[in-house]
N, C-alpha and C positions, 0 to 999 in steps of 0.2 A: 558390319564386318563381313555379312554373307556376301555382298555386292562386290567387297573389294578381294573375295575369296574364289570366286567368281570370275572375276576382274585378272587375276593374277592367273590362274588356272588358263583363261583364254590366250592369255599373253604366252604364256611357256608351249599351248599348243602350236599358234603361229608361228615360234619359233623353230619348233620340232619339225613345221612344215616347209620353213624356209633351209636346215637344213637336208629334208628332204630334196626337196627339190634342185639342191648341190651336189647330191650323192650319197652325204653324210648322215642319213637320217639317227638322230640320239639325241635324246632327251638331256642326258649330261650335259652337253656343247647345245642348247638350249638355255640350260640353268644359269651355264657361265657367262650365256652371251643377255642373257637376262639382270645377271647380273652387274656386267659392264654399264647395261643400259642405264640400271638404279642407282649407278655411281657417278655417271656422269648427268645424270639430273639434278644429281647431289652438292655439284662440283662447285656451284657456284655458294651455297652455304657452307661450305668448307674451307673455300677462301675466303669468305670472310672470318669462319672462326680461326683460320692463320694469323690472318690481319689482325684478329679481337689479341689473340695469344702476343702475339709481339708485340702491340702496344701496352699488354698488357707489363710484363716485362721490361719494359723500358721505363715507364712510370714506378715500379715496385722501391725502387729507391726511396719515392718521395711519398709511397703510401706508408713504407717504416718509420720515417721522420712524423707522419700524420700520427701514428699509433703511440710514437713515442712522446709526443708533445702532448697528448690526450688521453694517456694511460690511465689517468684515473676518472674519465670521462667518456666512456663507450659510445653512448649516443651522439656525442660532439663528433668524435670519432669517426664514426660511421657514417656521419652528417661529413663529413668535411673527406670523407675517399670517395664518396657520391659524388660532389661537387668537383672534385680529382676527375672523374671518370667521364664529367660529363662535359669537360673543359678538353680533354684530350678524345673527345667522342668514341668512349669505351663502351663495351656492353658486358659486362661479367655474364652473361648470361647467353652470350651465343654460341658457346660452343656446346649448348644442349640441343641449339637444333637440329645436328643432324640425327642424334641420337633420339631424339623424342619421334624425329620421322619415321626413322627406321624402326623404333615397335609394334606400330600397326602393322607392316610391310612384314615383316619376322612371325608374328601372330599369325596371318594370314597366309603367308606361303607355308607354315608349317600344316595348317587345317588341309590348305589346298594340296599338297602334297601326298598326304595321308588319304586323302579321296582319290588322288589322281592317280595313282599308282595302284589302290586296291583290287588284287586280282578279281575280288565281286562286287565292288561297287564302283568303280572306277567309270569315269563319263564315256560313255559310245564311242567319241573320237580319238579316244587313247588307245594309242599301239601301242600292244603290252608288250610284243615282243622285242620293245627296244627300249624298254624299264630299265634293262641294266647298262651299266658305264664299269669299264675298267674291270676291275675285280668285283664290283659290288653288283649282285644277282636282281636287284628292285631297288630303285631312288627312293623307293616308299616309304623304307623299311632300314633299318638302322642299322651301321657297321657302329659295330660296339670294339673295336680296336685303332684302325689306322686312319680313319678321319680324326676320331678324338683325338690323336697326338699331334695330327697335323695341326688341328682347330687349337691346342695347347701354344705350339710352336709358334705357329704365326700371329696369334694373339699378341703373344708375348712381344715377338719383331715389331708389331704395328706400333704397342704399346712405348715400345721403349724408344722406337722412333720419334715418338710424339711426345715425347718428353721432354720440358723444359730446358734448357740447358743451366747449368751452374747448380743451385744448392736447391734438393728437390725435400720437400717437407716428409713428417713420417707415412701420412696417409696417403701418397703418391708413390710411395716404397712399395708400400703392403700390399696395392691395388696392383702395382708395376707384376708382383708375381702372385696373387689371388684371383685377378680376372682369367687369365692364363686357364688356373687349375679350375675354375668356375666353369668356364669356356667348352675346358675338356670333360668333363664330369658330363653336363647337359648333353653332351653332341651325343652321347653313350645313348639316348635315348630320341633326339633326333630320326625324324626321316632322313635317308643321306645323303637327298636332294638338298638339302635347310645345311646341311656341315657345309658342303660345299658350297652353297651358297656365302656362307661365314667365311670360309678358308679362304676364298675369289674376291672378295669384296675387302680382308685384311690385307691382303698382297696390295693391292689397288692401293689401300689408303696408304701406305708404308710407302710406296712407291710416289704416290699425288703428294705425299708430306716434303718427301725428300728434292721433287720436281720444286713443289712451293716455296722451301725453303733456300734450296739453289737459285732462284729467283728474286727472291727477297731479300737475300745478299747481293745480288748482284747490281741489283738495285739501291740497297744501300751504299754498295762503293762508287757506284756512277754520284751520288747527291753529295757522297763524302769528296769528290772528286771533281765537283761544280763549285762545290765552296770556297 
């Protein structure tokens, strides 16, 4: 974890430096453009978790018929939606990758944050006097009010975006407005370089959702339209 601590910390200074060298020098527009980068690395796991999502969806019919012809037989059950998923080349399981990426990523920029920014320990090449963005005095150090509501807000947008359409189960409710308040709670303690990083990287996905899905309809009425 030190390597990619390390690793991340170089990365945000190159960027500092290439806004330097624009005129713009700020760690902020660093972060953001940091974060762009990590999304678009991302993109191509996230199209597939679209693609997982909507085929998922479009089989769900004939997984209920599966559950209801084998209600009293779980394993049969369970045996014959596998066999569903693997006939229609599903992965229930790919929409954790981008998420499982992004923990190490989160872990890592928040340690390197918290060094990079420390008015006494912070690495040589860090110019403190451009620590801060905006209203916030040091990315190091934690706005305990208006990142947090932001980090609330847009959680929420991302979230709701990427929500199934039609009949959403209970634990997709509770999540729909728990993550949100989860979201905003933590950011209170956040470096707020790491909120922003969350709040840039939410827009993005809310935004690459609605792009994906705008496409996947359009796509669907072109094949509805070949037929």
């Amino acid at each position: 974890m030190a390597f990619l601590e390390n690793l991340l910390s170089q990365l945000i200074q190159f960027l500092y430096n290439l806004t330097a060298a624009i005129g713009i020098p700020n760690y902020g527009i660093a972060i953001i453009i940091f974060t762009i980068i990590i999304k678009l690395l991302l993109l191509p796991l996230t199209t597939m978790q679209v693609r997982s999502m909507r085929a998922m969806q479009e089989i769900q019919p004939k997984v209920a018929e599966i559950q209801k012809k084998y209600k009293n037989d779980p394993e049969k059950a369970n045996q014959a939606v596998m066999e569903l998923y693997q006939k229609h080349r599903v992965n229930p399981f790919s929409g954790c990758l981008p998420l499982l990426i992004q923990m190490p990523i989160l872990y890592a920029l928040f340690a390197a944050l918290r060094n990079f920014f420390s008015p006494e320990n912070h690495p040589a090449y860090v110019n403190m006097e451009h620590a801060k963005f905006l209203w916030i005095p040091n990315l190091g150090q934690p706005d305990p009010y208006i990142l947090p509501i932001l980090a609330m807000i847009f959680t929420f947008l991302q979230q709701r975006i990427n929500s199934p359409a039609g009949n959403v189960d209970q634990t997709q409710k509770t999540m729909l407005y728990v993550m949100p308040l989860f979201m905003g709670w933590i950011s209170r303690s956040f470096p707020a370089g790491l909120a922003i990083y969350w709040i840039v990287y939410s827009i993005m996905s809310a935004l690459e959702q609605l792009f994906l899905r705008r496409k996947g309809s359009l796509k669907s009425k072109e094949e509805a339209s070949a037929k």
